[in-house]
N, C-alpha and C positions, 0 to 999 in steps of 0.2 A: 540878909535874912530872906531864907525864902520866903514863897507865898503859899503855895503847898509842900507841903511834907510827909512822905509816909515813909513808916519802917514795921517789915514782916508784918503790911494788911491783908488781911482773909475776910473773904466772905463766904458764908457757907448757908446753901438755903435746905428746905426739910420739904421731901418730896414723897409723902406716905412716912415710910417708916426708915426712906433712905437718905443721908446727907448727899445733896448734892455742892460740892465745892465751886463756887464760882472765879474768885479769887485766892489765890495762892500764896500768901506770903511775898507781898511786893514793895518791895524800895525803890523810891522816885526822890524826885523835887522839882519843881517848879518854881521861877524865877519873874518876881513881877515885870509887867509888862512883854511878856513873851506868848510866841503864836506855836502853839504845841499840839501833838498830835496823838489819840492813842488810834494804833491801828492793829488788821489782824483781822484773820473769819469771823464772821457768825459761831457764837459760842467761846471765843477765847477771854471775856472777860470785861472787854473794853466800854460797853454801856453801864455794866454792873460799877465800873473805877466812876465813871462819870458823874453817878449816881450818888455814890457814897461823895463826892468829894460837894454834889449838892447838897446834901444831906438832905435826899430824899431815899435813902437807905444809911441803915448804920452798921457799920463794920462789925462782924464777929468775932475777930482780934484783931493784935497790932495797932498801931499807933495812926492816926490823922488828924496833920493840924493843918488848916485854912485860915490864913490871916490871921495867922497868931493865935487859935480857938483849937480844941482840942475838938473837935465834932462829935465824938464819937462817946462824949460825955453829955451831949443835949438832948433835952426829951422831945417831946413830938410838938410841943407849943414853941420849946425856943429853938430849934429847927425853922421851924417855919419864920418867927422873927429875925433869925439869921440869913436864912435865903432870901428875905424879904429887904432888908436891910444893905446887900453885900454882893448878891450873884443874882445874874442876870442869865435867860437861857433862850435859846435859838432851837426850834424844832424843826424834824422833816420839813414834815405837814405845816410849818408854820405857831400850828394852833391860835390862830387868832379868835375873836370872838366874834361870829357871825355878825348878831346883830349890834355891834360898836362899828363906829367909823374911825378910818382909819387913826383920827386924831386921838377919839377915847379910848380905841384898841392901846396906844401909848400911853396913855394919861394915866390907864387904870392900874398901874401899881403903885404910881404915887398917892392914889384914894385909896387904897388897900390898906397902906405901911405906912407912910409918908405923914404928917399933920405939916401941909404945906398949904400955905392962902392957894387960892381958887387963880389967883394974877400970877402969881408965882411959879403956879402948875404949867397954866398958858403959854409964859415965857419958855419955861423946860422942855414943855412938848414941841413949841412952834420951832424953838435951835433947834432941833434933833432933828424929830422932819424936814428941815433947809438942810441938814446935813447929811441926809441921807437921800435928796433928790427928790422927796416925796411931799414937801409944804403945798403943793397945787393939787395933790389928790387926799387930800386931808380929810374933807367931806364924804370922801367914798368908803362905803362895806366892803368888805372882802371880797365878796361876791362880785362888784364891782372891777376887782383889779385883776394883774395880771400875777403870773407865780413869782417873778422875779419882784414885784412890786410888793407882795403880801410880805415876801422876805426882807426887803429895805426896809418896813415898819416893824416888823419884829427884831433886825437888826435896834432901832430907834427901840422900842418897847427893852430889848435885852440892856439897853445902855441908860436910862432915863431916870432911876433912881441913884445914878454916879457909882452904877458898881465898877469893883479894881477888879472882877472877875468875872466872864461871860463862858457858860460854858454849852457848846453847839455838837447835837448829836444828829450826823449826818445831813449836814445843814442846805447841802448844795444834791439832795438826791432826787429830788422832784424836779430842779431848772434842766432846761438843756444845757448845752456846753458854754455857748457866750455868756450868756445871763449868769450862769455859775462863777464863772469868772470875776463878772463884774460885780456880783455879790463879796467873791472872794477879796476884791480889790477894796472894795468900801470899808470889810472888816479892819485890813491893815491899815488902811488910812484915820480909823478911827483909834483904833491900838497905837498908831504913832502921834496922835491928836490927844488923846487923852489919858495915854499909858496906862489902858487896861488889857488885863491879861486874856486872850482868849484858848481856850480848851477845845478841843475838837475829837469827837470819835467818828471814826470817819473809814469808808471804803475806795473815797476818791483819788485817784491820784495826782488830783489839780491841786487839792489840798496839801498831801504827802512833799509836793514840792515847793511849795508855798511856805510849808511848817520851817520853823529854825529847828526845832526839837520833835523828833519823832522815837516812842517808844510802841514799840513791838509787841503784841501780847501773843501769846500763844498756849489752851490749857488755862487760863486763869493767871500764867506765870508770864515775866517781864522777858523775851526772849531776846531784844535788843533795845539800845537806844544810839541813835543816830543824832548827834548833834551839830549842826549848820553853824556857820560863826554867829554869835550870839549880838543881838540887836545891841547899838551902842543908843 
């Protein structure tokens, strides 16, 4: 079964008085625990698929189902219980929250969503940061840290409420080349540690090669899919 699923998805946004088509009628699928890729210009679509597979946008037609949920039938509250629940996300910029340290920067979606004891949060946060390299800068603000280190917490923050799906929108464009790397390397260490799936929209090509599955957008439409031998 997959994990995602779409068939003939559109999105179509309303710019004045003109439809602008984002997405085009797109058939995929995604297979849990897989490190996949959408790629493609600026404009071809690939944030807008991301989006929607967050359901932080809702498809205009066609079909999307994410772990078995039909998304594109949820309103704006169970949306948000859903992504709260289930998907986990990686930004550029990080988005951390200034004033949290690094450990509540993680903590806080288990306060958010979660009704978890306060020892049991501790436990979750404190694995994660050990496993992301980061348990000895725990006490530190963002502000505090380096780029590659804001992103090893946000990796921890993307994974801390046990989601089977993490999905990262140009995740490596701010690090230089090493640090991207090692970003990139933590990601699949965790993917094979905890066999969750990660989603990538992406211009890099550390990523592109990295990915097992890469689909191609072009126009809002699915121009290729490249698939790597498939993670046993």
């Amino acid at each position: 079964m997959s994990l995602i699923h779409a068939e003939k998805l559109t999105k179509t946004y309303r710019a004045g008085d003109v439809d602008v088509p984002a997405v085009r009628g797109v058939d995929f699928a995604i297979e849990p625990a897989s490190f996949v890729a959408f790629v493609g210009p600026s404009g071809s679509g690939k944030s807008t698929l991301l989006n929607m597979i967050g359901c932080l946008d809702s498809p205009s037609g066609g079909r999307l189902s994410v772990l078995d949920t039909d998304v594109a039938t949820l309103d704006r509250h169970a949306s948000a219980e859903f992504r709260g629940r289930h998907i986990g996300f990686i930004f550029q910029d990080f988005n951390l929250i200034p004033v949290l340290t690094a450990y509540e920067n993680v903590e806080y979606p288990l306060i958010m969503v979660q009704n978890w004891t306060a020892a049991k949060r501790r436990e979750r946060v404190m694995n994660l940061l050990h496993a992301v390299g980061m348990s000895d800068q725990a006490d530190k603000r963002p502000d505090q840290l380096s780029g590659g280190q804001k992103q090893r917490v946000a990796v921890a923050r993307a994974l801390v409420a046990d989601s089977k799906l993490v999905l990262a929108d140009e995740p490596t464009a701010n690090l230089d080349h090493d640090t991207a790397r090692r970003i990139l390397e933590l990601m699949k260490k965790m993917r094979d540690e905890l066999k969750t799936t990660f989603v990538f929209s992406t211009h890099d090509p550390k990523i592109m090669r990295e990915a097992e599955v890469t689909f191609t957008l072009e126009d809002g439409r699915l121009a290729q899919n490249n698939s790597a031998a498939q993670h046993g």
